[in-house]
Each structure stands twice: as C-alpha cells, then as structure tokens.
N, C-alpha and C positions, 0 to 999 in steps of 0.2 A: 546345736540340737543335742539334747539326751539319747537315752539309749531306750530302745523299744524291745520289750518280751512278749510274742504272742504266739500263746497256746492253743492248739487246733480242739480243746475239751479230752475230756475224758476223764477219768476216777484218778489215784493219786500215784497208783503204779504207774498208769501210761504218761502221767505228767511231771514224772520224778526227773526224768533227765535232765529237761527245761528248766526245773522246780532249782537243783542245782548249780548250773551255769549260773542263774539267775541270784540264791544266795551268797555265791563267789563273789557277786560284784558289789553286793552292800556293805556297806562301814561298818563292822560289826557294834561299836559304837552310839548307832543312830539306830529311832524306832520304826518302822514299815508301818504306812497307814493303808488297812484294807478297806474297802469301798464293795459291800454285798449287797447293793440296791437295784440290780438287776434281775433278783429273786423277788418276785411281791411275796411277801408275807403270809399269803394266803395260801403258799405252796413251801416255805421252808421260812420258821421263825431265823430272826439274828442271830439268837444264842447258838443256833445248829449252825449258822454261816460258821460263827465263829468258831465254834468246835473242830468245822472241816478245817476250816485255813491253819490251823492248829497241828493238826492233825497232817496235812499236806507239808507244810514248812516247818514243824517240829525237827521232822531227821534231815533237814540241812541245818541247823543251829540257830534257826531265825524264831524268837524267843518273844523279841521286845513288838508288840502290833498294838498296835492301836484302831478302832474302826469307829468310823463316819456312817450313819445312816441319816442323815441330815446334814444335806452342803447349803443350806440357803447360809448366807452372813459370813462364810470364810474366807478368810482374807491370804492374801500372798504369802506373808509371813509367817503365819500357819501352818500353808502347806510346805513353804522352804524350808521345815524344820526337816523333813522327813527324808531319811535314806534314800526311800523310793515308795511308790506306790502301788497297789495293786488290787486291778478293776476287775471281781469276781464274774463268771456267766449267771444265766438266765436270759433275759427275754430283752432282746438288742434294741428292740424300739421302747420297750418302758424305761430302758438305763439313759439312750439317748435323749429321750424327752426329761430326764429327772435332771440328768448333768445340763441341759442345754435352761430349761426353765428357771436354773439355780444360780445360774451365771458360771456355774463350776469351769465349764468349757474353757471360759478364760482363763481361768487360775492352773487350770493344766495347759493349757498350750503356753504359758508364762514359766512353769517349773520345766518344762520339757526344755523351753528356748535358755533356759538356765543351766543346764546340763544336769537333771531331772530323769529319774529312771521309773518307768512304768511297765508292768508286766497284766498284759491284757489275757485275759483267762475266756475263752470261747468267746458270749455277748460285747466282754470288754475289749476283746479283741477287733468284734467287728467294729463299734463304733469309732474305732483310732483308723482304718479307712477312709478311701473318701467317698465310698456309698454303701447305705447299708442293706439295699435290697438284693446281697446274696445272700441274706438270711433266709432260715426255712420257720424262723418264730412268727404265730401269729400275729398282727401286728392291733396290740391294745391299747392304742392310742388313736387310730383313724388317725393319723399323722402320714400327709401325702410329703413333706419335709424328710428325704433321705439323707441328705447330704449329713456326711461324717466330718469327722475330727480331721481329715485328711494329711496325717504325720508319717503315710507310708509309703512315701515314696511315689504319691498318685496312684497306687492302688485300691482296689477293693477288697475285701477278706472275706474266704468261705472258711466255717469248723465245720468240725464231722463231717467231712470231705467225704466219700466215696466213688468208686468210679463209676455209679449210678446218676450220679449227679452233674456228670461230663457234659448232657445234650441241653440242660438249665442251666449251666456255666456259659453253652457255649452261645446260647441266646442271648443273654445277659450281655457278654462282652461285643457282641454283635449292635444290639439293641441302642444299649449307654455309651458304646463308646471306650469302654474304661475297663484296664488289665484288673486280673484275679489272681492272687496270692490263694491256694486250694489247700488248707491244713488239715488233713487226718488226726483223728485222735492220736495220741501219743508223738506228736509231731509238734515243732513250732518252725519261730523264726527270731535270731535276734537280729535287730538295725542296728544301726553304730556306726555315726558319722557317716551315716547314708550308703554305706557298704551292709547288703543282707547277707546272713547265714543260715543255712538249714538247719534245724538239729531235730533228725528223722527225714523222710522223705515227704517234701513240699514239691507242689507245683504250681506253672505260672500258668494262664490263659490270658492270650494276647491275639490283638487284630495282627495277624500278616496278608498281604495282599487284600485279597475278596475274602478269605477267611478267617478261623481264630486257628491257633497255633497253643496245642498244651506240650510243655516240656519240664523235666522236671529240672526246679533251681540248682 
C-alpha cells in the first residue's frame, strides 16, 4: 500500500505544514495530478481550483500539476504516470458519487496498491475512509450508499473537527460501529505502510467497553 495524506481543511497557512511533508515525498521529477471535482462548479470555477492548488503548492516547489475534471475513460497507465495525486475538498458525497460512477475508485485503489501517494484535502480526505457519514456536507446526491474508499486503516474521517462536534462523533461511533480519525483545521495525518502520524493534533474516537473512548493519536 502507498502512502496517505489527509488534511483536516482549512486555508493554505493552516495547511502549509502537511502541504510540506507532503512535497518532500514527491520525485521532483514527476508531475502531481490534481482532482477539484468535489467543488461543483456552481460554487468555485476550475480555473480558481487551480489557482488555489497553485497557490497552496507553489512554496513547496511542486511546479509541474496537471488536473482532471473528467475521470470517465482513464486508464491505469495514466494514472501510473503520476508522482502522486491529490483529491481537492468540497462536498464528500458529490466527489464520492463522481469517483465511484467513473469507475475512478478502481484506478485509485490500483495506484494506492502500487505504491501510489494520495493527499486527500478535507471532502478528499473523507471519502478515503471507510464511511462517509461523518461529514457535515449536505448530501446532493440522495445517495443512501456511504461506504468509502476504506484505505485508513478501517477508520472513518471528520475535517473541521471541533470539540463541538464531540456528542455527533460520539453517536456516530456508537451507532456504525466504526472508529473516527477527528482532523481540526490545520491538522492531518500521514499513513505509511499502515503505521499513522499526527502532523498537528488529531484524535481518535473509538468503542471501549459500553462506550466511545476520544484520545488524542
């Protein structure tokens, strides 16, 4: 398995730390395919996707992107070209429904099982979970289909974490069954070869006994 980057959200100061670790690990060499298709359109054109990712990945030296707003027809070899990738936020259920309807899902969980680097940014973040009803996005697909990408280690993922959001966490993991990775802005996590690391303060929520158990990783 590759190596996972996920971003708890936030603007490009709170995401710089992550933003970094993350440029260290690319082949300077190879070009980053960015993926902003969990923004509809009707709230932030491409050309601005791409400005930010620009603008975010400029001062770590990552130069060469290329972006996909259309995964129907690509093929393995395509995506194998690519350094690494990286699945922009916006709205967790329009990004899952577009990657799953595309067949995309395959082709990344193929580069990931290839040793394939992915940096999930808030929405991209959740749907590499294995559910994505700790989101707080409306869900504009009427898509009762939760089930995530599930590459984290059996977890679920929250962004924009706060400690407001503690007694819905703690439903959640009650309810499903299933631990929560809780990302604050300016927070992530990198996976790598199934060993997690904080970078900022994350926490987990987890069934102990009769109840849920939050600690921080």
């Amino acid at each position: 398995m590759g190596t996972l980057f996920l971003s708890g959200g936030g603007n490009v100061r709170q995401t710089s730390r992550l933003d970094g670790i993350f440029a260290k690990t690319i082949k300077k060499h190879k070009r980053l395919l960015y993926i902003p298709i969990a923004m509809p359109e009707s709230e932030h054109t491409f050309g601005a996707c791409f400005d930010w990712i620009r603008k975010a990945l400029g001062p770590h030296d990552i130069s060469k992107i290329d972006m996909w707003v259309d995964l129907a027809g690509r093929s393995q070899t395509e995506l194998d070209r690519y350094g690494a990738v990286y699945i922009g936020g916006g709205n967790a259920y329009h990004l899952l429904d577009a990657i799953r309807g595309s067949g995309f899902d395959r082709l990344l969980l193929g580069y990931l099982r290839s040793g394939g680097i992915v940096y999930g940014g808030s929405a991209g973040a959740i749907i590499l979970g294995k559910d994505i009803g700790t989101t707080s996005d409306r869900n504009l697909t009427g898509t009762g289909n939760l089930r995530g990408l599930n590459v984290v280690n059996g977890y679920s993922v929250r962004c924009h974490y706060t400690t407001k959001d503690d007694g819905e966490l703690r439903n959640y993991v009650k309810r499903k069954r299933i631990g929560v990775l809780a990302l604050p802005e300016n927070s992530g996590i990198v996976l790598d070869k199934g060993a997690i690391r904080s970078v900022g303060v994350v926490y987990e929520f987890t069934i102990r006994g009769s109840g849920v158990e939050k600690r921080r990783v």
